[in-house]
N, C-alpha and C positions, 0 to 999 in steps of 0.2 A: 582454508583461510587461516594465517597466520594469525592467532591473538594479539590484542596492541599491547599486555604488558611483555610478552615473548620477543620482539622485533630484534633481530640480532644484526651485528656491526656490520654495514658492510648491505644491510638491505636497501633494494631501489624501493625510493617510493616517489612516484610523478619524477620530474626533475631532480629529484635529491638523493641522495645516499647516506644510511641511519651513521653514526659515528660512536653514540654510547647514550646509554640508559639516564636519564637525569634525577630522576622521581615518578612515585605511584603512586597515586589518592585512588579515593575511592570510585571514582567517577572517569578518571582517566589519566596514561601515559604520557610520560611528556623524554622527548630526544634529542638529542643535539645532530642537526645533520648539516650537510653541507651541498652544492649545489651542482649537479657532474658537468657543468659545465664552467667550473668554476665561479667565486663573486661573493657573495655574503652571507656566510652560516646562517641559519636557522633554527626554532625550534621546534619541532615537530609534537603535536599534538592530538592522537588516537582515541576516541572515546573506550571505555572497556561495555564488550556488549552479549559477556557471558550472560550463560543459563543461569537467571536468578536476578540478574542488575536490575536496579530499578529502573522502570522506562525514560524518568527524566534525565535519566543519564544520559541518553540520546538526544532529547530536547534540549538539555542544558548546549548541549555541542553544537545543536543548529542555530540555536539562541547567539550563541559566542562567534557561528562562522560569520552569520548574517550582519551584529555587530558592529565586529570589526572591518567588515566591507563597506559599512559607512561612517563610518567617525576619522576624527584624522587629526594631527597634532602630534606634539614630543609628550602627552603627556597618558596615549594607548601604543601599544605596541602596533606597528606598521604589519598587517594582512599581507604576505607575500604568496602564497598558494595556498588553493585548496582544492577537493578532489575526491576520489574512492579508486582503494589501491586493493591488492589482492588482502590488506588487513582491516578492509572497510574504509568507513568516511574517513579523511585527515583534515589538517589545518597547518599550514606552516608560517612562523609568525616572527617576525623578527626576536632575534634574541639577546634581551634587552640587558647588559653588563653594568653590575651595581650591586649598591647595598641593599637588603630589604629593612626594610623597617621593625621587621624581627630582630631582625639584630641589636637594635636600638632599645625594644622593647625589652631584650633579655639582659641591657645593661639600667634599666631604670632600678632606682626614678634619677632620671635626668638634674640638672639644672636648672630650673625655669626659662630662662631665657632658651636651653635649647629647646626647650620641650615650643614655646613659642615657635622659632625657627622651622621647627620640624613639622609643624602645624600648620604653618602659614604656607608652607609647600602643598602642604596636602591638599588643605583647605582651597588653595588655588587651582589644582590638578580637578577637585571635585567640581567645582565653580565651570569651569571649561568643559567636564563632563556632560553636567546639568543643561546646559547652554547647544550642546548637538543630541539633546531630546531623552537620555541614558541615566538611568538611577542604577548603582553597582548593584544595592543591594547584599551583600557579602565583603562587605571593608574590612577588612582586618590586618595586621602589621602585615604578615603573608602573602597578602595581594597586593604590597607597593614597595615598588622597588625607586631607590633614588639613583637615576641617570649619571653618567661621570658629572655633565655641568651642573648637577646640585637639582634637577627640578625631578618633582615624581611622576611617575608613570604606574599607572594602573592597571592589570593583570586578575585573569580566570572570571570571564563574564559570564558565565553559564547559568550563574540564576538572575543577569541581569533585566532590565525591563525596558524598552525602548517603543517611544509614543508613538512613531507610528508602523512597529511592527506587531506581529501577530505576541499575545502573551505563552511562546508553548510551553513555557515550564509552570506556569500557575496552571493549566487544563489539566498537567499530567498530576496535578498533584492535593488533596486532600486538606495538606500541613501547612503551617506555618513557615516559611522558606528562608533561610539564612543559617549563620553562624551562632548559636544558644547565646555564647554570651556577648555576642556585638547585637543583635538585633532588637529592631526599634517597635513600638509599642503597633503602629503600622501596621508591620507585618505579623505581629503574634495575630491582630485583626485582619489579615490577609489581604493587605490594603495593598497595592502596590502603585510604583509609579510617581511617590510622592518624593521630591529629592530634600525633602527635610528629613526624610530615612534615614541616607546617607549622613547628614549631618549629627545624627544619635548616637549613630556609630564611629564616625569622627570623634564624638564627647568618649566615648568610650575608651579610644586608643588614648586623648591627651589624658585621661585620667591616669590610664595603665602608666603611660610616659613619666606623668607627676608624682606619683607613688609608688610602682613596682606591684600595684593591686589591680584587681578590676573590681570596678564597683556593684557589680551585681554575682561575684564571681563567675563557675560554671557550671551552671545547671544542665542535669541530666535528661528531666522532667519537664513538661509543660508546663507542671504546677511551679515549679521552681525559675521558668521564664517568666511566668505568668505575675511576681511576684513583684517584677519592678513597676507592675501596675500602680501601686499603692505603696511600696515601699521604696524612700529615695536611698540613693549610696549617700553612705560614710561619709560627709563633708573631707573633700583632700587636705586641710589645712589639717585637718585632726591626725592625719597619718604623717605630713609632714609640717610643723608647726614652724618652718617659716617660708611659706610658700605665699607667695605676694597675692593677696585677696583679689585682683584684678584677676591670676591667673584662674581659681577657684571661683568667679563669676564667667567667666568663659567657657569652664567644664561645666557646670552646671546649669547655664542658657543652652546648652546644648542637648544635654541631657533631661530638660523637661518631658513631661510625660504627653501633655499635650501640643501635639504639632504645631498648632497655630502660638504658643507660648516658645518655642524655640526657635533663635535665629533664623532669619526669611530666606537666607539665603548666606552660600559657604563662602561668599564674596567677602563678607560683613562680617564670616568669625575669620577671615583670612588678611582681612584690614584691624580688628581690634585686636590679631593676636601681634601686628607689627607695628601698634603703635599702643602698648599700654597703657601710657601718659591718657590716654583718651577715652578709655574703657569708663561709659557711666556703672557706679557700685552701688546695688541693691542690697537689698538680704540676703541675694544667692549669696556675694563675695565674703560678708562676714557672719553666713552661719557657723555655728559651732556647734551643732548637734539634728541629728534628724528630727522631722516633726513625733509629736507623741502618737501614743495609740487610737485616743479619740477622731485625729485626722486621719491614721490608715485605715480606720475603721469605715470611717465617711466614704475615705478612697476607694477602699476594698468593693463597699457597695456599689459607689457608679460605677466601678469596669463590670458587674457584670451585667447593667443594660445599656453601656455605652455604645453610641451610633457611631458608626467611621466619616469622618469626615470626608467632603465631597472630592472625588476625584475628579484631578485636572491634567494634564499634559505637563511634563515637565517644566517647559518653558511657557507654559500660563502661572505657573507657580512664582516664576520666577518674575513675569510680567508685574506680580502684585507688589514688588519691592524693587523698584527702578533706584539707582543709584545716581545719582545727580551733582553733578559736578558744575559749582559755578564759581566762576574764575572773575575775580574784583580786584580791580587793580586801583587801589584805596590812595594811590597817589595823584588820581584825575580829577579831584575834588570836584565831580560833577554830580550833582546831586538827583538832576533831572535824570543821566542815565542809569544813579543808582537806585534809583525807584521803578525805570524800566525793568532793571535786572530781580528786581523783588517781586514785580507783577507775571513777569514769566518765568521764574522760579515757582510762583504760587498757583501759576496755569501748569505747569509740567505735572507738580506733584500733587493735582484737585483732586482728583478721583481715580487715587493708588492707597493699598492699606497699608503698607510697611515698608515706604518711602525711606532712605536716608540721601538728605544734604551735604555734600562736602564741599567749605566755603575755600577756598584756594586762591592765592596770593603768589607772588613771583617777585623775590629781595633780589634786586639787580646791586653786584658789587659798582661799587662808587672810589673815590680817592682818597675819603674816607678812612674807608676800610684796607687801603695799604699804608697806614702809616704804623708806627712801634704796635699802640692800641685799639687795632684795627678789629683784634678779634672781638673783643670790649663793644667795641661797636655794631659792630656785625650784629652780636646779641641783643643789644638793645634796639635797634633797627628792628629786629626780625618781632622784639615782645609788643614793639609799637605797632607792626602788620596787624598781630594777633590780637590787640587789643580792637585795633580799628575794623578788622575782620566780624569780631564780635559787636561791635556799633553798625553795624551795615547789618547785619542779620535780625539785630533787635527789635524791628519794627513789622516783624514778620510775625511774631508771637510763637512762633513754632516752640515743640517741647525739644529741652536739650538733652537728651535720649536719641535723639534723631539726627543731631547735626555734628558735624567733627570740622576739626580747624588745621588748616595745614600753610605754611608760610615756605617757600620752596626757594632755593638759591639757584643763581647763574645765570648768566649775560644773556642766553639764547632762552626768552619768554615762551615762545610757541613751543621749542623743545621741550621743557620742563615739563609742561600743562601737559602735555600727549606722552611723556612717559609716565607723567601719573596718571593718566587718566588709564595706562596699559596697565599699569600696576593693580591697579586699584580696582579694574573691571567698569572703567563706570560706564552706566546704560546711557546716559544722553551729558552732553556740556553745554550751557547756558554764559556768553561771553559777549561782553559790550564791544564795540564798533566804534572808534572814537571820530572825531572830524578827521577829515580828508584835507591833505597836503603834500607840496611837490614831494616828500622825501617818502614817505608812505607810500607812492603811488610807486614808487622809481623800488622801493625795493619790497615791499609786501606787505601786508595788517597784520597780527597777530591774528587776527578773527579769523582771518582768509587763507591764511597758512591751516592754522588749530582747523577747520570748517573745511580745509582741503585732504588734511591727511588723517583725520580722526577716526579713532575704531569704531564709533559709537555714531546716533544721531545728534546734532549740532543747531543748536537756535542762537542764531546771532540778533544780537539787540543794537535796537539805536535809543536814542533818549528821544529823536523827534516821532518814529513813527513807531509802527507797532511789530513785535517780534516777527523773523524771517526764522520760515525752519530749512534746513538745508541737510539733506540727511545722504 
């Protein structure tokens, strides 16, 4: 049997033929081949299964075959074969052309805004992850490569965790499982499965991004992993002193030591990293120093009889923080339906813990807005949505931590509403139904259109009778 770091040009493996060596980790070979029946390159994937390798090396590889046989999207590499060739098991996986995000990393610290951009891809790619049951596990610049169209794509699932497969990299294994200095408090507790993991380790890269540091460096040691129990990072503002305190409360909600204290969900850092204006500021954003010793002290102590928090399914995690989108169109001065829209808004999110509201609006251009001072207009139109957007929510008492305000432009209403709602991930859309008339019927509702092609579940409201779900 040929070993898979040895595989020379020119080798058959199943359908393919090897082309050239790419790289060698520890755990496995990776080749560029191509397809002898001609069609689209590949890359090939051989686990190493010398005398000595660790067993999860193995595991890791069935982990990643099985995987990638079920998820799907631009944002994992497309599963093209797999098999066992005269150099054992393979995998051959689309070969995905782009930047990594190393690359990125080795140019920090970024710009703020790009470090946002950069973020709000990943953050999105992670969100969609979460969503088909898969926590990575092992995030790191190295494993995300950005696409020619600009979206990312995630790569080397072998320690990853999927709810409803077997876990065979945690049986084979003892340890704490990840990258030392990406990994999340979680897994030092061999917690797996929880995609607020992933989110730690998100915090981690936008840190590297914002500074050119990582915040817990890289530890060799368990004791040295073990340390971001109780000790936070270096406030980023300290390393670079003008980095916009929004961005530095986004590293550091992410970076909380306790899961249930860190963003619910990668949806929510992938919306506050694209709309800063919006970001509520804590303490995180303008600390300017670590806590004292008396607190690591405190801290020190509970990690060592800290209980792990109860594990759920990926997508029970994400269950807990539905995003909610409800769409007020604050020019139908109907009062009766905006009370409907309040009552099943406050039925959607009763009995969810880490709910956010996003109150959405739709500024249809007018005549107005094409004359000399149209622009002028435009603005002042959109600050009156916003204001009146905020009078419509106020009688819900809801905390403002939980809600974000979005006034959206353009002729085509149902359009707008449904590519923000793609954008934005959101879990359900909550949307009045206004009366019925020959011109609506002859060409569509808003409701009916938004309630026909929405990603998500959809409660259409009336003011006369009581909410319809339509999912």
């Amino acid at each position: 049997m040929e070993g898979a770091a040895h595989l020379k040009p020119g080798t058959a493996i199943g359908a393919y033929r090897v082309q050239e060596k790419l790289r060698e980790g520890g755990m496995a070979a990776l080749y560029r081949v191509v397809p002898n029946a001609g069609g689209e390159p590949g890359l090939l994937k051989v686990p190493k299964l010398e005398f000595g390798n660790h067993p999860a090396c193995y595991a890791g590889f069935e982990v990643e075959q099985m995987i990638l046989g079920r998820v799907a999207g631009i944002h994992v590499p497309r599963l093209l074969a797999s098999g066992e060739g005269d150099c054992g098991p393979y995998l051959v996986m689309e070969h995905i052309a782009g930047k990594s995000f190393a690359d990125h990393a080795a140019a920090a610290p970024l710009p703020a805004g790009e470090v946002a951009r950069l973020g709000a891809i990943l953050a999105s790619a992670l969100h969609d992850l979460h969503r088909q049951e898969v926590v990575h596990h092992d995030l790191k610049p190295s494993h995300v490569i950005l696409r020619e169209d600009g979206q990312a794509a995630l790569v080397d699932f072998g320690l990853a965790f999927h709810g409803h497969l077997p876990d065979l990299v945690a049986a084979e294994s003892d340890r704490p499982l990840g990258t030392a200095a990406y990994i999340s408090p979680e897994q030092i507790a061999r917690v797996r499965g929880d995609p607020r993991s992933d989110i730690f380790s998100l915090g981690v890269i936008l840190y590297l991004l914002a500074t050119g540091r990582m915040p817990f460096g890289d530890p060799a040691g368990m004791a040295g992993v073990r340390r971001r129990l109780y000790i936070d990072p270096l406030p980023p503002r300290r390393i670079v002193r003008d980095l916009p305190e929004w961005l530095q409360e986004i590293i550091l909600h992410c970076l909380e030591v306790r899961a249930d204290q860190r963003y619910a969900t990668a949806a929510q850092v992938a919306h506050d990293l694209r709309h800063p204006d919006q970001v509520v500021l804590t303490e995180r954003g303008r600390r300017a120093k670590r806590p004292g010793p008396l607190v690591v002290a405190r801290r020190w102590l509970a990690s060592l009889s800290a209980t792990p928090l109860s594990n759920k399914l990926p997508t029970e995690h994400l269950a807990l923080a539905p995003n909610v989108l409800v769409a007020v169109d604050t020019s139908c001065k109907n009062e009766a339906l905006f009370q409907a829209l309040r009552d099943a808004t406050r039925h959607i999110i009763g009995g969810e813990q880490h709910w956010r509201v996003s109150c959405v609006s739709v500024q249809e251009p007018s005549l107005l807005t094409e004359q000399e001072d149209g622009a002028e207009i435009m603005r002042a139109l959109h600050m009156q949505r916003l204001v009146e957007l905020h009078h419509w929510v106020r009688p819900l008492g809801l905390p403002q931590e939980r809600l974000r305000f979005h006034v959206l432009e353009g002729s085509d209403v149902p359009a707008r509403l449904l590519e923000h709602a793609r954008a934005s991930h959101a879990d359900h859309i909550i949307i009045g139904a206004r009366g019925s008339s020959g011109l609506r019927r002859l060409l569509g509702s808003v409701s009916s259109r938004v309630a026909a092609e929405a990603p998500c579940s959809v409660t259409v409201v009336r003011a006369a009778q009581a909410a319809d779900m339509d999912t």
